[in-house]
MIBA-168929 format. One record per residue (C-alpha): residue in one letter; residue number from 1; chain; x, y, z. Coordinates in pm, 1 decimal. Example, Ala and Ser with C-alpha at 12.3 -4.5 7.8 and 13.67 -1.06 7.14 Angstrom:
// residues 2
['A', 1, 'A', [1230.0, -450.0, 780.0]]
['S', 2, 'A', [1367.0, -106.0, 714.0]]
***
This chain:
// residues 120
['X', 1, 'A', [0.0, 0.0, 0.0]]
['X', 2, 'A', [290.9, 261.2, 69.8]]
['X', 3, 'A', [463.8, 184.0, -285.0]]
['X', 4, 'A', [146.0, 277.7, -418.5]]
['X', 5, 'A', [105.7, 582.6, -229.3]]
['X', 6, 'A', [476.5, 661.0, -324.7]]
['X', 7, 'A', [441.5, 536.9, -696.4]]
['X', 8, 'A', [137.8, 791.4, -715.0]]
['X', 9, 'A', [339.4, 1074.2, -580.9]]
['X', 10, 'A', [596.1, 1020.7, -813.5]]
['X', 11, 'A', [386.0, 1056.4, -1082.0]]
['X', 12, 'A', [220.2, 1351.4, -945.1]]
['X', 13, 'A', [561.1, 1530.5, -943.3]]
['X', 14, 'A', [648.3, 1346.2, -1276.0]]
['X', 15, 'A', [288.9, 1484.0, -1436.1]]
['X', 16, 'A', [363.4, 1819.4, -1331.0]]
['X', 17, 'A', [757.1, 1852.9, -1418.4]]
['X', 18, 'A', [621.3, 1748.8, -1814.7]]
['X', 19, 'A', [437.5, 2129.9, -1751.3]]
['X', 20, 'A', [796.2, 2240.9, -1701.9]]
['X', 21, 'A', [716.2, 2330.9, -1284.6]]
['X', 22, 'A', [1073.1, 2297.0, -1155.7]]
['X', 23, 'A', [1094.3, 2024.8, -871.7]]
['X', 24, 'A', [1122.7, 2256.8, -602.4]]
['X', 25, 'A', [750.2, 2429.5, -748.9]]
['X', 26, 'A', [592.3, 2104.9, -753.7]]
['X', 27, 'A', [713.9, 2005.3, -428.1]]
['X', 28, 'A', [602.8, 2317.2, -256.5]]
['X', 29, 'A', [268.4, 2248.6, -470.3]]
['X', 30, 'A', [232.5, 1861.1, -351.3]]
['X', 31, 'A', [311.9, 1971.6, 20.0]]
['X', 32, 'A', [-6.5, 2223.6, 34.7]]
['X', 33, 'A', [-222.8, 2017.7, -119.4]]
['X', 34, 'A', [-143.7, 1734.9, 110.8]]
['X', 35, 'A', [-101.5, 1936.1, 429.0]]
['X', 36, 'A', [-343.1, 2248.7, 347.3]]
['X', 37, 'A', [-305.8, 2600.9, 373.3]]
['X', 38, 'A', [72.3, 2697.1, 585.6]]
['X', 39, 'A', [259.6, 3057.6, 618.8]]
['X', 40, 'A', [588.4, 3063.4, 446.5]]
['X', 41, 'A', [799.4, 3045.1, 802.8]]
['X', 42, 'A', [617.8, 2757.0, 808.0]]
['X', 43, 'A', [703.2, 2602.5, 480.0]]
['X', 44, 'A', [1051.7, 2704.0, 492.2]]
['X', 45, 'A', [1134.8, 2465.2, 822.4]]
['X', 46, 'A', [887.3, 2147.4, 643.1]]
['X', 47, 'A', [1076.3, 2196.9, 357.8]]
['X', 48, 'A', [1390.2, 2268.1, 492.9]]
['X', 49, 'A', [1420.1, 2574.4, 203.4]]
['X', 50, 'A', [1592.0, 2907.4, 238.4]]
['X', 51, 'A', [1317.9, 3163.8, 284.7]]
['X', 52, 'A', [1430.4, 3395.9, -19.6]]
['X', 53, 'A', [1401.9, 3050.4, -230.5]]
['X', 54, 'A', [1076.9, 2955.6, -93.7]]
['X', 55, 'A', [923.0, 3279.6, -147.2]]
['X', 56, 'A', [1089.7, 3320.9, -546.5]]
['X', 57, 'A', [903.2, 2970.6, -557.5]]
['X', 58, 'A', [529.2, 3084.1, -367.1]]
['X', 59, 'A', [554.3, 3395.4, -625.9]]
['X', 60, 'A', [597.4, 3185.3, -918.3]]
['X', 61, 'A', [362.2, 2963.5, -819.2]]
['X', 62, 'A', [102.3, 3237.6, -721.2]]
['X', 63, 'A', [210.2, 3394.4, -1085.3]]
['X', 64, 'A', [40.2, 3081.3, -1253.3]]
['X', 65, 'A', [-227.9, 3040.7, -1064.3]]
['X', 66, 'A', [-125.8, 2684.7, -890.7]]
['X', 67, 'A', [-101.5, 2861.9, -520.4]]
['X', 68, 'A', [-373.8, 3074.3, -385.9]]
['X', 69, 'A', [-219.6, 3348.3, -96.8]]
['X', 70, 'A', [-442.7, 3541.7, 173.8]]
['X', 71, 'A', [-376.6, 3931.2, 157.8]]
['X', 72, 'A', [-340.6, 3945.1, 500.2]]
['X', 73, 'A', [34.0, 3915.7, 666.0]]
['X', 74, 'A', [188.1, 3686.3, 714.4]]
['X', 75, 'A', [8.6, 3516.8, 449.2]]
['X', 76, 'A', [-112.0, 3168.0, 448.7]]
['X', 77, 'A', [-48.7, 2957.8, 124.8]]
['X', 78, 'A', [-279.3, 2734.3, -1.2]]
['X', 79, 'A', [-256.0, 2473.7, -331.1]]
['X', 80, 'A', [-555.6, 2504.0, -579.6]]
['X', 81, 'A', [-699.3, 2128.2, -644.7]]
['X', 82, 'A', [-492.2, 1964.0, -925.2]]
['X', 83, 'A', [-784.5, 1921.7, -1178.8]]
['X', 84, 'A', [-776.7, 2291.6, -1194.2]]
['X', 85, 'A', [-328.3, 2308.8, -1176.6]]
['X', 86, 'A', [-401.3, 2068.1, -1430.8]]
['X', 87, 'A', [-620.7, 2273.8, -1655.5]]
['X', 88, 'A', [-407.6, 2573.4, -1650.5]]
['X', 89, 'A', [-113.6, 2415.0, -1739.9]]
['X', 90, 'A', [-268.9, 2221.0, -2050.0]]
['X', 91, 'A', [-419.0, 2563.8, -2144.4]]
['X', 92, 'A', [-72.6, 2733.8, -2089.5]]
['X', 93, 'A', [17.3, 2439.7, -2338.6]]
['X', 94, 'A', [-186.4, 2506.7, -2616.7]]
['X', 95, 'A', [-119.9, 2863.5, -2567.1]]
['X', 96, 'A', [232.8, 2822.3, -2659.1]]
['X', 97, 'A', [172.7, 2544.6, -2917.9]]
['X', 98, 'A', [-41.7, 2834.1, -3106.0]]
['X', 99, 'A', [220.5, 3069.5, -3065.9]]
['X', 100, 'A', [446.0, 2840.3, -3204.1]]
['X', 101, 'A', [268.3, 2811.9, -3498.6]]
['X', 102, 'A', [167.4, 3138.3, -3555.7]]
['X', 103, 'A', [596.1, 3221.9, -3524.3]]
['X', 104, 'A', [634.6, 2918.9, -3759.4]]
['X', 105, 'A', [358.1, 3011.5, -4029.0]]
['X', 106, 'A', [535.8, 3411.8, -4014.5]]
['X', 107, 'A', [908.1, 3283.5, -4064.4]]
['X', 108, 'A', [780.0, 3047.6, -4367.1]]
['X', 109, 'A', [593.5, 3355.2, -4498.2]]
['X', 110, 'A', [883.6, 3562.0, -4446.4]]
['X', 111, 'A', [1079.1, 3359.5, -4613.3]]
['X', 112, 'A', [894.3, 3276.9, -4913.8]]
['X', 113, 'A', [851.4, 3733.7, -4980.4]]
['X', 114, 'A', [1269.3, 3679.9, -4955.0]]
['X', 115, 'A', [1281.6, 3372.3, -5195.1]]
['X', 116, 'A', [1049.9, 3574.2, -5414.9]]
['X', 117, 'A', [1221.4, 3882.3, -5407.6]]
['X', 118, 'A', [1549.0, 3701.3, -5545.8]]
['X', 119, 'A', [1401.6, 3613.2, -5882.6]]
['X', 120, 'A', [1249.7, 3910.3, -5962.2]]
***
């Protein structure tokens, strides 16, 4: 039963480093969402992370819409449910995908007005 447990956090952290969130993101990510909502002193001793890493990380991850913060100070972190981590990062995806294209479909037309212009 733990191997499972373990196998399945593995590919939690496997899942979301193929959405390019470093390890140290995902593992600040996977802690909340196991352990709830924490202030940053907090997560610095579990994690045993330097505080100016930890909060470069919790701004990242706030940035993209994975970690939810309260406005109030200190601030208590919490993880947003991984169907909806999930969602954004597919959409963030697609997003890029598109702009790849649209970068892809310029240079070949770019290219083409420069082949042309050559044989005139």
């Amino acid at each position: 039963m733990m191997g499972d447990c373990c196998l399945s956090l593995k590919q939690v952290l496997e899942t979301l480093a193929d959405f390019k969130l470093r390890p140290s993101d995902a593992n600040i990510y996977v802690f909340l969402a196991k352990n709830g909502p924490h202030k940053g002193k907090d997560l610095c001793s579990a994690l045993n992370m330097p505080k100016h890493r930890l909060y470069q990380c919790l701004r990242k991850l706030e940035d993209s819409g994975v970690v939810n913060a309260t406005p109030e100070r200190p601030a208590l972190f919490s993880a947003v449910p991984l169907e909806k981590v999930l969602d954004i990062l597919v959409k963030k995806k697609l997003e890029e995908a598109q702009r790849t294209q649209q970068s892809r479909d310029e240079a070949l037309s770019h290219w083409q007005a420069l082949i042309n212009e050559d044989f005139k």
